[in-house]
C-alpha positions in Angstrom: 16.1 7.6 0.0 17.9 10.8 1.1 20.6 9.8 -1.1 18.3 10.3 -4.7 17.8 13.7 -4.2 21.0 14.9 -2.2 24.4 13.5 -3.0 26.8 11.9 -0.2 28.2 14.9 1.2 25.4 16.7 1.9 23.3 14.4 3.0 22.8 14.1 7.2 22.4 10.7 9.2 24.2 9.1 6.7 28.1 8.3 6.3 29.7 6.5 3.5 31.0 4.0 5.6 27.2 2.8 6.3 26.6 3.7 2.6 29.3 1.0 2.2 27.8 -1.8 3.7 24.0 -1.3 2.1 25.6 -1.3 -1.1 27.8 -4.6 0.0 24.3 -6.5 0.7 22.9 -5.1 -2.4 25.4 -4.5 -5.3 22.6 -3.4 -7.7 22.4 -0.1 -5.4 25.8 1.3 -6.4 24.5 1.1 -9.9 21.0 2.6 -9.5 23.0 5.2 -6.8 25.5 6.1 -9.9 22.3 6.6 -12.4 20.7 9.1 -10.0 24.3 10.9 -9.8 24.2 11.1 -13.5 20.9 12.5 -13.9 21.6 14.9 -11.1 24.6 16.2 -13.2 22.8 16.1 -16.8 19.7 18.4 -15.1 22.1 20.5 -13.2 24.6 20.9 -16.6 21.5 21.6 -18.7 22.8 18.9 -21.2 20.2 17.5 -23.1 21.6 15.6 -25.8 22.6 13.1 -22.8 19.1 12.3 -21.4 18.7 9.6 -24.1 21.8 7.7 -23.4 20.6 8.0 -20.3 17.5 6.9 -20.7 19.1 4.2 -22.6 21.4 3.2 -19.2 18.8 3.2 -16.9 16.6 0.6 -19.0 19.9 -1.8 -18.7 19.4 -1.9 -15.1 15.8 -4.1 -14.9 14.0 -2.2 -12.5 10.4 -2.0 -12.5 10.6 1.4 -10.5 13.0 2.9 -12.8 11.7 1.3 -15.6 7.9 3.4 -14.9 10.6 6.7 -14.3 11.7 6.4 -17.8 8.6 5.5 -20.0 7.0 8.3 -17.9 10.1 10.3 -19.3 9.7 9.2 -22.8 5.7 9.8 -22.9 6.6 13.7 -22.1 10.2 13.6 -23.8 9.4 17.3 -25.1 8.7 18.9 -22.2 11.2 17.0 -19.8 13.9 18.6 -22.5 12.0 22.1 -22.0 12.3 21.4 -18.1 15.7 21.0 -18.0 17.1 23.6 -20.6 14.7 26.7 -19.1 14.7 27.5 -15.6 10.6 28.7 -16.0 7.9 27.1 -13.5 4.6 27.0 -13.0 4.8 27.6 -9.5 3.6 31.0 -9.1 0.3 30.6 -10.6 -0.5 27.5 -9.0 -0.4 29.0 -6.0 -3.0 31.4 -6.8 -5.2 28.3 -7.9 -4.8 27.2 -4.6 -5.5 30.1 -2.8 -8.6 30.5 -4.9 -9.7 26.8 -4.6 -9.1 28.0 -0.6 -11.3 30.4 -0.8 -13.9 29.2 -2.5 -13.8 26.1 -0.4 -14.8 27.8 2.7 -17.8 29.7 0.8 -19.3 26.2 -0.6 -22.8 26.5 -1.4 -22.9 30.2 0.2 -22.3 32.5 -2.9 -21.8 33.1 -6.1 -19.4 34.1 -8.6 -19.3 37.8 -7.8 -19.0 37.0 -4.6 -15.8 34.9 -4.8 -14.7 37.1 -7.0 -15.1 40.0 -4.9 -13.3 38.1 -1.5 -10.0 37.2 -3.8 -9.8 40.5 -4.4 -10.4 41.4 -0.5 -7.7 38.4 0.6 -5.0 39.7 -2.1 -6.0 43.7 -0.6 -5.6 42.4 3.2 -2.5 40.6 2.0 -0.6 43.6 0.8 -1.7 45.4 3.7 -0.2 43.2 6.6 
C-alpha cells in the first residue's frame, strides 16, 4: 500500500529486494505498480493529454478495483483535467465548514442563528488573539 502513493525510494519498511519477491508471487503487481508510477508522473508533469492513454492502459489490466478508479475518472473527466492542470483546492473553505459544523454541533438545540453566528465570530476573534 505504501508503495501507491510514495515511490520505492522513499518509501520506509520496505526494500526492493522484499518488493522483489511480492511481485515474484504475484506478477500482475509489477504491472498495476508501473500504472500507479505513470500516473504519479502524468499528475506531477501536469500532462493531460496522457490521462486517456492512460486510462486506456489501466482498463487492459482487468481489475475490478482499478476498473471502479477509472470509470470514477471518466464520470468527472472535466474536473480530474482541471485538478491536475491548476494547483487550486478547496481546502481552505472546507475547513471553515467544519469549524462551523463544530460549532454548531456543541450548541444543538440551544440557540439560534444569531447566536451561532455571533460565537463564529467569537472563535475566529479568540483565534487571532492566542
Amino acid at each position: 500500500m505504501k508503495l501507491l502513493y510514495n515511490p520505492i525510494e522513499k518509501s520506509s519498511g520496505i526494500t526492493e529486494e522484499q518488493l522483489s519477491k511480492v511481485i515474484e508471487l504475484n506478477p500482475k503487481l509489477l504491472t498495476v505498480y508501473g500504472l500507479v508510477n505513470d500516473f504519479r508522473a502524468l499528475v506531477a508533469a501536469k500532462n493531460v493529454d496522457e490521462l486517456e492513454s492512460w486510462m486506456a492502459a489501466a482498463q487492459t489490466i482487468e481489475s475490478p478495483d482499478i476498473e471502479s478508479y477509472v470509470n470514477g475518472l471518466t464520470r468527472d473527466l472535466d474536473a480530474v483535467k482541471n485538478a491536475i492542470i491548476y494547483n487550486y483546492n478547496n481546502g481552505p473553505a472546507e475547513g471553515n465548514i467544519n469549524k462551523i459544523k463544530r460549532i454548531k454541533h456543541t450548541m444543538y438545540g440551544r440557540a439560534n442563528f444569531s447566536t451561532l453566528r455571533t460565537k463564529v465570530l467569537m472563535f475566529e476573534m479568540w483565534k487571532n488573539i492566542s
